[in-house]
C-alpha positions in Angstrom: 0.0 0.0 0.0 1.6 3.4 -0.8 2.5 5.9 2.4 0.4 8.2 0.7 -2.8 5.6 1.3 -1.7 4.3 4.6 -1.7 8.3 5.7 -4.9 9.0 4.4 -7.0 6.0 5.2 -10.3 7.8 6.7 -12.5 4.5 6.9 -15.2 6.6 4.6 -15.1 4.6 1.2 -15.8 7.2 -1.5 -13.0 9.7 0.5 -10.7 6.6 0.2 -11.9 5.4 -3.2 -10.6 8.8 -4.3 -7.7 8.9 -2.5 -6.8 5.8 -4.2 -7.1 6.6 -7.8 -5.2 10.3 -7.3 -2.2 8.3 -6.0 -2.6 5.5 -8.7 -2.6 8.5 -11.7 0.0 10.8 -9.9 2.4 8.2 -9.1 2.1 6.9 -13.0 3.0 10.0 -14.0 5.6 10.5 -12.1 7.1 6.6 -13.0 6.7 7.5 -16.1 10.3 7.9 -17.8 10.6 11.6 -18.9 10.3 10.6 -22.9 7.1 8.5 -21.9 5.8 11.3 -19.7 5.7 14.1 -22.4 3.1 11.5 -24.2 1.1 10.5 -21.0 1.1 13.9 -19.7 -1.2 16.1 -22.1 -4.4 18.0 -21.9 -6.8 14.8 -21.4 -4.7 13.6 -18.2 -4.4 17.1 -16.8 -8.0 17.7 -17.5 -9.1 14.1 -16.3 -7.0 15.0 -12.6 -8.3 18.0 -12.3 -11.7 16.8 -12.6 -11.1 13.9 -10.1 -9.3 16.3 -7.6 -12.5 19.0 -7.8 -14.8 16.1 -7.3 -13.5 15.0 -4.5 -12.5 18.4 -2.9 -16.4 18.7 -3.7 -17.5 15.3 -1.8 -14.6 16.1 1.3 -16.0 19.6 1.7 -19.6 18.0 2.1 -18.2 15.5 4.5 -16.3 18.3 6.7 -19.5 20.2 6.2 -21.7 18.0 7.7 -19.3 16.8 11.1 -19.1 20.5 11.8 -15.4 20.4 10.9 -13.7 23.5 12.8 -10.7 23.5 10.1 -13.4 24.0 7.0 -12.8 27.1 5.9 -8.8 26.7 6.2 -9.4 23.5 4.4 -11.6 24.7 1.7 -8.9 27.8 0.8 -6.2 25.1 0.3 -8.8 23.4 -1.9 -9.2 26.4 -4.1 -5.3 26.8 -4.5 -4.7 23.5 -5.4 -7.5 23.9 -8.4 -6.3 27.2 -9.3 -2.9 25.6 -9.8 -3.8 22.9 -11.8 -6.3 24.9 -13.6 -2.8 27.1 -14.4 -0.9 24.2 -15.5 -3.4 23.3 -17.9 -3.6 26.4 -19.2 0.2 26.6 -19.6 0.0 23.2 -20.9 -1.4 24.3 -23.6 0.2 27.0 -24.7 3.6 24.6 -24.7 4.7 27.2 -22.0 5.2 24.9 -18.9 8.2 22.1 -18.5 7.7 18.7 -17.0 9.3 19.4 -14.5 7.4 22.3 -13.4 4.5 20.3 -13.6 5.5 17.6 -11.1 6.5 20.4 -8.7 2.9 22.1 -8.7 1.7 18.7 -8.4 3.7 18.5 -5.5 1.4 21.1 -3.9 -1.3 18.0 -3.0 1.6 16.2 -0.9 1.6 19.5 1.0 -2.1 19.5 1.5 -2.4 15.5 2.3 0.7 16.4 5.1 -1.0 19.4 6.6 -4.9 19.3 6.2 -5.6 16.0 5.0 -3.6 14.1 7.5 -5.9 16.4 10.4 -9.0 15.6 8.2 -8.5 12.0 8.8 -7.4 12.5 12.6 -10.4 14.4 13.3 -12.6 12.1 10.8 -11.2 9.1 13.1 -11.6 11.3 16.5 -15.3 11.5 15.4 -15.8 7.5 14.5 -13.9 7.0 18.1 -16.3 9.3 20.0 -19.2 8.3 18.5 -18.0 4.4 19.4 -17.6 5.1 22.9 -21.1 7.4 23.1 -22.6 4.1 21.5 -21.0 2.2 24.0 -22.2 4.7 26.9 -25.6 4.3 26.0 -25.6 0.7 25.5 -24.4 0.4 29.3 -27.0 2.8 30.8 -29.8 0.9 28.5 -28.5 -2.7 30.0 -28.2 -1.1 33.4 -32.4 0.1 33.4 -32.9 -3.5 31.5 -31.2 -5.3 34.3 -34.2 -6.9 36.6 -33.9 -6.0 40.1 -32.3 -7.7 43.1 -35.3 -9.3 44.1 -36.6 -10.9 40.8 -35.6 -13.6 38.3 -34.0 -12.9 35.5 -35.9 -13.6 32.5 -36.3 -17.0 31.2 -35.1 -17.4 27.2 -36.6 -20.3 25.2 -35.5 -21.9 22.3 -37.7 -21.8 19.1 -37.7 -24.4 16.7 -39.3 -25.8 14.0 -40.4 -29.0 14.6 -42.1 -27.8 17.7 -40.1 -29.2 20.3 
């Protein structure tokens, strides 16, 4: 499993879905040998990324939106960077005014963003699974404990139902 998936594991399938294909088309590009790469890397793959990244800026944001995640608005700026980069490098892509190499180092902008707000994403994300747990937990005790017969009675008596009537 690549670091990148291992760091941003959030237990929420579509979030990690996502994660997982970014990785799998960045880290092609960047295997790709240099000669290779000026083939791969044209105006369908940059346009292709950029879609996947908005989409799933667009499904995180609705996520963070919906926990009440305190970081949002910090989040949701670095979001909007990250697209206007790429939406730069396209447009430099195409007029032939951008090198490869410049283009993996903008890329490099997301390993920023997956080290700073995505890795507290998933802490809080995982916080919030925790929490809930032990609320869940919580309740299932107090609901046992009113359950629970008294001192002085039996506790109830569980029969076995089959089919055959015995």
């Amino acid at each position: 499993m690549s670091e990148w998936m291992v760091w941003l594991k959030t237990g929420i399938p579509a979030i990690d879905a996502d994660h997982k294909r970014i990785v799998k088309l960045i880290t092609l590009a960047r295997l790709t040998p240099n000669d290779a790469a000026i083939k791969f890397i044209n105006e369908d793959f940059l346009h292709n990324i950029f879609i996947l990244i908005k989409a799933h800026f667009e499904r995180e944001e609705d996520i963070m939106f919906s926990l009440r995640y305190k970081k949002l608005n910090d989040h949701i700026t670095d979001h909007s960077m990250i697209l206007t980069a790429l939406s730069d490098i396209s447009k430099r892509y195409g007029k032939g005014s951008i090198s490869l190499n410049e283009i993996f180092n903008r890329i490099l902008l997301l390993d920023d963003h997956k080290k700073t707000y995505d890795t507290q994403l998933t802490e809080f994300i995982n916080n919030a699974k925790s929490a809930r747990m032990l609320n869940t937990v919580s309740a299932i005790k107090e609901n046992e404990s009113e359950i629970r017969p008294s001192s002085g009675s039996k506790p109830p008596v569980h029969r076995r139902i089959t089919t055959n009537g015995v």
